[in-house]
N, C-alpha and C positions, 0 to 999 in steps of 0.2 A: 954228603950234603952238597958240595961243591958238582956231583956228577948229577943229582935230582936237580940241583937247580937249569945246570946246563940243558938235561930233558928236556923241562918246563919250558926253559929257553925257546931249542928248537921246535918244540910241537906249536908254539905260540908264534913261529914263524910259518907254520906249514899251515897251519888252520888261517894264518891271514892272507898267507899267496890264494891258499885255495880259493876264499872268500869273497879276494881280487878278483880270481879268476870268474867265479859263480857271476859277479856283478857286473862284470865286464861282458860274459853273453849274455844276462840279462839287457845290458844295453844297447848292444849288437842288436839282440835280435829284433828290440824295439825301435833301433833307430832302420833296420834296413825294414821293417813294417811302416813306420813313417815313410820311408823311401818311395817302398812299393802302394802308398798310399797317395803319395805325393806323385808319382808319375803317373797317376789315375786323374789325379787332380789337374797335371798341367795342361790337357783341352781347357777346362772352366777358364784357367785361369791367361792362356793365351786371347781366346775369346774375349774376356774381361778386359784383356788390354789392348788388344784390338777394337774394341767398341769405345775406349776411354781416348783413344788416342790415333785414331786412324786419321787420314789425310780429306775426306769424303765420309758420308753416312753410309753407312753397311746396312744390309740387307739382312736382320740379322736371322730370319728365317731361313732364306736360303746358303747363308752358313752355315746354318747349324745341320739342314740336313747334308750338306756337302760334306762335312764333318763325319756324321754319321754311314753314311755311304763308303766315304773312306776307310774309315774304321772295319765295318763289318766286310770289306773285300780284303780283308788281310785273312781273313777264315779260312770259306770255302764257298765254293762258286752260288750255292743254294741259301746262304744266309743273306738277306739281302733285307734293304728298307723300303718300304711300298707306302709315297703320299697318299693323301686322300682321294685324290679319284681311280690311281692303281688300285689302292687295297680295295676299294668298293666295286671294282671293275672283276678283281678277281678271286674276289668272297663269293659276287653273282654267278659268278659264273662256273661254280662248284653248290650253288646251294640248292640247285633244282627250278629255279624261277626269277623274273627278274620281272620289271614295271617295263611294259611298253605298250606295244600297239598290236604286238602277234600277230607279225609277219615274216615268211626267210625270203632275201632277196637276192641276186646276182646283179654283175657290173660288166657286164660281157663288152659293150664298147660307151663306157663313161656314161652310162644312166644305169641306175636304180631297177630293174627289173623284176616285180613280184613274182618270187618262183612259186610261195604256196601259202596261202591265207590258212593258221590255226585256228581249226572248228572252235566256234564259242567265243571267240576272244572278241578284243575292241575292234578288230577291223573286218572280223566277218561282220559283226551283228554292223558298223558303219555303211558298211555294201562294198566294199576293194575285194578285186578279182584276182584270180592268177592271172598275167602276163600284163598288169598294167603298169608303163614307166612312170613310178616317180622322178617329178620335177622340179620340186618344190619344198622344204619343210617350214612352215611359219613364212617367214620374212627371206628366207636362204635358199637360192637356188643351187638345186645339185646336181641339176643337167647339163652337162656337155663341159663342166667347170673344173674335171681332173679332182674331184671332194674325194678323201680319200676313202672308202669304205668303211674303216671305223667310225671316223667323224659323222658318216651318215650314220651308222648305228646312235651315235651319242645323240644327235639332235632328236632321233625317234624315240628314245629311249628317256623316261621322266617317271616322278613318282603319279602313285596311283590315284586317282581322282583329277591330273590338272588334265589337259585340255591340248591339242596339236593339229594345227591345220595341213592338210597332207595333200598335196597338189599332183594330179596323176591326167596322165594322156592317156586315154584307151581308141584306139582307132585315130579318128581327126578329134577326138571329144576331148574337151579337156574339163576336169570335175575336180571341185574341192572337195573334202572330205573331213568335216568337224569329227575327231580322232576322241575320245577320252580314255586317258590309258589307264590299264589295268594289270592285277598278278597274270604274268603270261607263262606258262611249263616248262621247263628248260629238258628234253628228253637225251638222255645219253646213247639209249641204243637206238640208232639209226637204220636200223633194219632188222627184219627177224621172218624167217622165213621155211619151206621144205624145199631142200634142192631137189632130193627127189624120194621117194617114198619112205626113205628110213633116215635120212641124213637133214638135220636140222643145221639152219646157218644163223649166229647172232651177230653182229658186226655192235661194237662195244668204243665210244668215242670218246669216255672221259670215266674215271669213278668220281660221281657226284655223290648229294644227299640220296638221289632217290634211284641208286645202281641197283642197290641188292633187289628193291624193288621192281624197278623195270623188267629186271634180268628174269626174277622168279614168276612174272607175268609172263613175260615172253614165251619162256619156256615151259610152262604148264599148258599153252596154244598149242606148241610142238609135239608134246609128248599125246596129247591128244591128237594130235594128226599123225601120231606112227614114227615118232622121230625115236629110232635105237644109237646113233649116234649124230653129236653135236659137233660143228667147227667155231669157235672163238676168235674170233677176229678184234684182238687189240695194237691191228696195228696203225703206226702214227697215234697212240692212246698218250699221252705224256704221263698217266694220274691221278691223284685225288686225294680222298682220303682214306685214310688208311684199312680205319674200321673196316668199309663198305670192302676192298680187297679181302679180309679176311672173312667177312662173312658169306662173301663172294666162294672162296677156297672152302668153306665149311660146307657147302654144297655136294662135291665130289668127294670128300675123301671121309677115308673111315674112323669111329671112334679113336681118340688119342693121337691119330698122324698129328704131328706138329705140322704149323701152317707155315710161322714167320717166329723170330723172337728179337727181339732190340734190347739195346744196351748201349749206355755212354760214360764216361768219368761221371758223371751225377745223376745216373740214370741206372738204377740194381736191373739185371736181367728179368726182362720179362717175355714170357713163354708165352701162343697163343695156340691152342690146340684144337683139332674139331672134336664135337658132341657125339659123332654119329647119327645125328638127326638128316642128314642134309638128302634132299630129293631125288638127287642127282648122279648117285653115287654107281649105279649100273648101266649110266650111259657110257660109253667111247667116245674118247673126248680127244679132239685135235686142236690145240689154240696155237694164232697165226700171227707172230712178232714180227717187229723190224726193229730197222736204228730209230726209228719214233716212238717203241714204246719203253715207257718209263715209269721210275716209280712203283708205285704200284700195282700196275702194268707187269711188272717184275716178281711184284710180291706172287702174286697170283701164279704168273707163268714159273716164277720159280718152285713153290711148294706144287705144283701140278707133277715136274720135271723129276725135283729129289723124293718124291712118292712111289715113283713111275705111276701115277694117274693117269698122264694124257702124252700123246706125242706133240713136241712141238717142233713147226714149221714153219722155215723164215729165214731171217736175217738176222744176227746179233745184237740183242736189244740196247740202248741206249746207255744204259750203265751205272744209274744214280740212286744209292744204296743209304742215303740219308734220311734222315727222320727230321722233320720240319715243326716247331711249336710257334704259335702266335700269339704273339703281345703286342697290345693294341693302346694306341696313346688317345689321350681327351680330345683334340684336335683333328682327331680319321684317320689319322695314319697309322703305321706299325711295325713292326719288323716280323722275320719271320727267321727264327734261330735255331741253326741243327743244334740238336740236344741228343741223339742218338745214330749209332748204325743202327741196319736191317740184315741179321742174316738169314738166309734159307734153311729148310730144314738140314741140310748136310753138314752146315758149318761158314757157307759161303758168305763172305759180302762182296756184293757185285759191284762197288760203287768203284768209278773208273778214277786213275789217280787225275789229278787236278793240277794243274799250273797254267804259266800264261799262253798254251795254244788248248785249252780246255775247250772254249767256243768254237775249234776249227774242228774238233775229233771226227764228224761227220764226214765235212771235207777231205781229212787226210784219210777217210777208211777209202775215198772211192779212188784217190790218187795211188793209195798202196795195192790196188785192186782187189780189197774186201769183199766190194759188192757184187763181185764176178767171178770170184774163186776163193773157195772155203779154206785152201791150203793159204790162203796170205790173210787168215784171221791171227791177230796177236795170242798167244795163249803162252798165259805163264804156267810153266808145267812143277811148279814148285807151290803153287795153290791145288792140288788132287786135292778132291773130295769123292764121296762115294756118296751115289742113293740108295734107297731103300734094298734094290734088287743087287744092290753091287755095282752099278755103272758108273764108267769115272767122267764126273763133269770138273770143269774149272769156276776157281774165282774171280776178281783181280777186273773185271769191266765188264759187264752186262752178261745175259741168257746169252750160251750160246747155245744154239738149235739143234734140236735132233737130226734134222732134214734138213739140207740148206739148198736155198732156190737162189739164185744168183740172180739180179738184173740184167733182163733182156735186151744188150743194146744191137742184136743184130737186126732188126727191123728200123732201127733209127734213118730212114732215108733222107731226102735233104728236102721232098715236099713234105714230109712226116715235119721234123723239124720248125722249119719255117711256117705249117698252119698250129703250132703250138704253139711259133713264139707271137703271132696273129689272135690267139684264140681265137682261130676261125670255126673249129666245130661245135665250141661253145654260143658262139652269136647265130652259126647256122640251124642249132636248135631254139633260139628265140625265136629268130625269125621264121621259120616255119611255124612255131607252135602261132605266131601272128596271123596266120594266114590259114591255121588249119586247129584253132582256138575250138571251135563245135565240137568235132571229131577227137581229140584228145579230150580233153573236159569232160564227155562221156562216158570216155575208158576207166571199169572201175574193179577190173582182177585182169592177171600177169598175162594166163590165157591169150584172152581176148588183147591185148598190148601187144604180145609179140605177131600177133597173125595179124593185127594190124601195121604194123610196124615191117613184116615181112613184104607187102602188098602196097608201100608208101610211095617206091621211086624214093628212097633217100639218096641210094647212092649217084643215081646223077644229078638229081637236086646240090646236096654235096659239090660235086664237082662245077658244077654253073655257078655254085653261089661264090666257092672261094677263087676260081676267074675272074668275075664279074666282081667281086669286093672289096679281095685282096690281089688278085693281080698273080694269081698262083695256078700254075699247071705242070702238072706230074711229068717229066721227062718219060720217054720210051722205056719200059719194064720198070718206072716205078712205081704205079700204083697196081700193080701186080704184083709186086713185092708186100705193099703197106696195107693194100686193100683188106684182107685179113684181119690186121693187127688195126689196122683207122676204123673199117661200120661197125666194130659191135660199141664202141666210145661213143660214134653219133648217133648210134640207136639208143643206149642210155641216156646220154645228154636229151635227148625227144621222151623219151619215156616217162621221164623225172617230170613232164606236165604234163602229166596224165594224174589221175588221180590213187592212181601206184603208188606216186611218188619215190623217196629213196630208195624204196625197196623194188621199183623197178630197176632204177639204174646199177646198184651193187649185182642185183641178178643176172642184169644184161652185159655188165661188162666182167662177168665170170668166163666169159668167153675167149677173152686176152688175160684174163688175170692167173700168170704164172703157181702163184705160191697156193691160188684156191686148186689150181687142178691137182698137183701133189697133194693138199690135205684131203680131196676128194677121194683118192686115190689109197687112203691110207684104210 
């Protein structure tokens, strides 16, 4: 009796430690949940007592978003807060179209110069010419006033229906021009072209709304004109979105190749795969990277690469391997929050690591001499991955290139130089297109441009103009050295106002452009 009770005893001690113990992480766990609740709360509540008690009135907008800026840079370099006139600057400028006056213009020496009035829009049908200086918008002069080129964009640029008075010099004339702006295109691909009977060139400047589109236009031209193979040019591309990459890579590659797949802590793995519909799929395909291109720029040139689809040709792309969502506040603004990686179909995520010289990686590739020699690329050899055919690519910071073309700096001579930091073949193509407005204006296939173009006198024009303006003349053997590498630049820069337009310039300056002769070559 005496040994049962003792039992009873002890189990009625061990059932109430235990019970302690039970109630005790229950309350642990609830008090460090308040914890972790409570140091979510202490911004409100710092804030709170900053507004109740600060020395002066706060500004309390622009705390809050300094706040939140701070906050979302403890992340990663692509999580960022965009006010109201960024996010709306850079929504427009991914959505295919934007409210203005549909015009593109240069600033060759601090005025405004119309490069190319868009058919249909508010400033053909008003009467503005190619090559007239804007002087004026509304009430603001932007001639000779150092206005930054943005801020010119921002004052021409209004919703559709109001109204812009747009002041232009053409010859000694000077003309207002009652502007009423409207939806103007926003085109991504900037040229599209045959280099020559079988070899199609697309040059690709952004994934917008309307890539896939553009691209699949483009390229039904081509393939009509005898194009057996295509070169891609996304270089300096930063991006877009995402879809348009993939449906972009759905073109070339065969039923079930995988394109891309993402995946985050809150994000289950998702797979994107091609149909085998795509149009594309038996052309020979060269796409043409650098350190500018990015994103999905990547997405693309990566599932090209882990396919073996296409050779690619260049320089080590950019590196940024994240996935971007947007949440947008009542006010216009938003954030914009990686929620996922991107890997390649191999495995890879290219996204370059991150810290505080992240913004310099560019700079330190050309100090490490990246950009001049393929053996001083970083590569972590502990990221192998394999393609489709067996080939071993790396992970760990952007495409790196099939074929690598190195930046050319042995033509850098020091009048090469000095009319670059002048922009002197930029203003010497204005200026001529002033003086020879008729005869360009006219010009309206490539043809007929360059046998123009061959019969101009540019190159001594050129040379008088940047004596005479900038006070610059070639030393003994140096423009025998540059010569080469400087007229086929000022030939496109003249070309570009002709009614060619972009697609004369990229054409013409395929004649210095290193990384096109290698993909031609392929």
């Amino acid at each position: 009796m005496k040994k049962s009770n003792l039992l009873v005893a002890v189990l009625g001690v061990v059932i109430g430690v235990l019970a302690c113990l039970v109630v005790d992480q229950i309350k642990e766990k609830k008090l460090k949940k308040n914890w972790e609740y409570g140091e979510w709360r202490k911004l409100s509540l710092i804030l709170d007592h900053v507004e109740k008690n600060y020395v002066d009135t706060i500004d309390r907008k622009a705390m809050t978003d300094a706040a939140i800026e701070a906050a979302l840079a403890k992340l990663d370099p692509h999580s960022v807060y965009l006010p109201p006139v960024e996010l709306k600057e850079s929504e427009t400028e991914l959505q295919g179209n934007f409210d203005g006056i549909g015009i593109q213009f240069n600033v060759p020496n601090d005025t405004a110069i119309v490069l190319s009035v868009i058919p249909g829009g508010p400033s053909e049908k008003a009467g503005l010419l190619q090559g007239d200086r804007i002087i004026q918008v509304n009430e603001k002069v932007i001639a000779g006033t150092k206005t930054p080129q943005d801020s010119m964009v921002r004052l021409m640029k209004g919703p559709s229906g109001t109204k812009v008075d747009i002041h232009v010099q053409r010859g000694r004339e000077k003309i207002v021009f009652d502007i009423t702006r409207g939806k103007i295109p926003v085109n991504c691909v900037d040229a599209a072209f045959m280099v020559n009977d079988t070899t199609g060139y697309i040059k690709l400047s952004k994934f917008s709304r309307t890539t896939y589109q553009e691209v699949i236009l483009a390229t039904s031209k081509l393939l009509s004109a005898g194009m057996k193979k295509l070169i891609f040019d996304i270089r300096d591309n930063s991006g877009g979105y995402f879809d348009q990459a993939c449906l972009l890579s759905n073109e070339f590659l065969p039923k079930n190749a995988m394109i891309v797949y993402m995946q985050g802590d809150h994000r289950p793995k998702d797979v994107e795969k091609a149909d085998g519909k795509g149009l594309l799929q038996q052309v020979k395909l060269v796409v043409v990277i650098d350190e500018g291109s990015a994103s999905s720029s990547e997405i693309f040139a990566g599932a090209m690469q882990d396919n073996d689809r296409g050779i690619i040709v260049g320089r080590r792309s950019f590196g940024k391997g994240l996935v971007q969502e947007p949440v947008f506040f009542t006010d216009g603004s938003g954030i914009r929050l990686t929620v996922a990686r991107f890997y390649t179909p191999s495995g890879r995520c290219i996204q370059k690591p991150y810290g505080d010289d992240y913004a310099y990686d560019i700079y330190d590739r050309y100090v490490h001499g990246e950009m001049v020699n393929a053996d001083s690329i970083k590569i972590d050899k502990s990221l192998e991955y394999k393609t489709v055919g067996g080939r071993t690519v790396y992970g760990g910071g952007g495409i790196i290139p099939d074929v690598f073309v190195p930046v050319d700096t042995t033509k850098a001579t020091r009048f090469y130089l000095d009319c670059n930091k002048k922009a002197t073949a930029m203003r010497f193509a204005s200026a001529y297109f002033d003086s020879h407005r008729k005869e360009l204006s006219a010009i309206e296939d490539y043809a007929s441009l360059v046998r123009y173009l061959d019969n101009a006198g540019l190159e001594s024009g050129f040379l008088r103009f940047a004596a005479a303006k900038d006070g610059l003349t070639p030393k003994a053997g140096e423009w025998d050295e540059s010569k080469a590498y400087m007229m086929p630049s000022v030939k496109a820069l003249v070309g570009r106002y002709s009614k060619v337009g972009e697609e004369a310039f990229y054409h013409l300056y395929m004649d210095v452009d290193d990384c096109m002769k290698v993909a031609i070559a392929q």
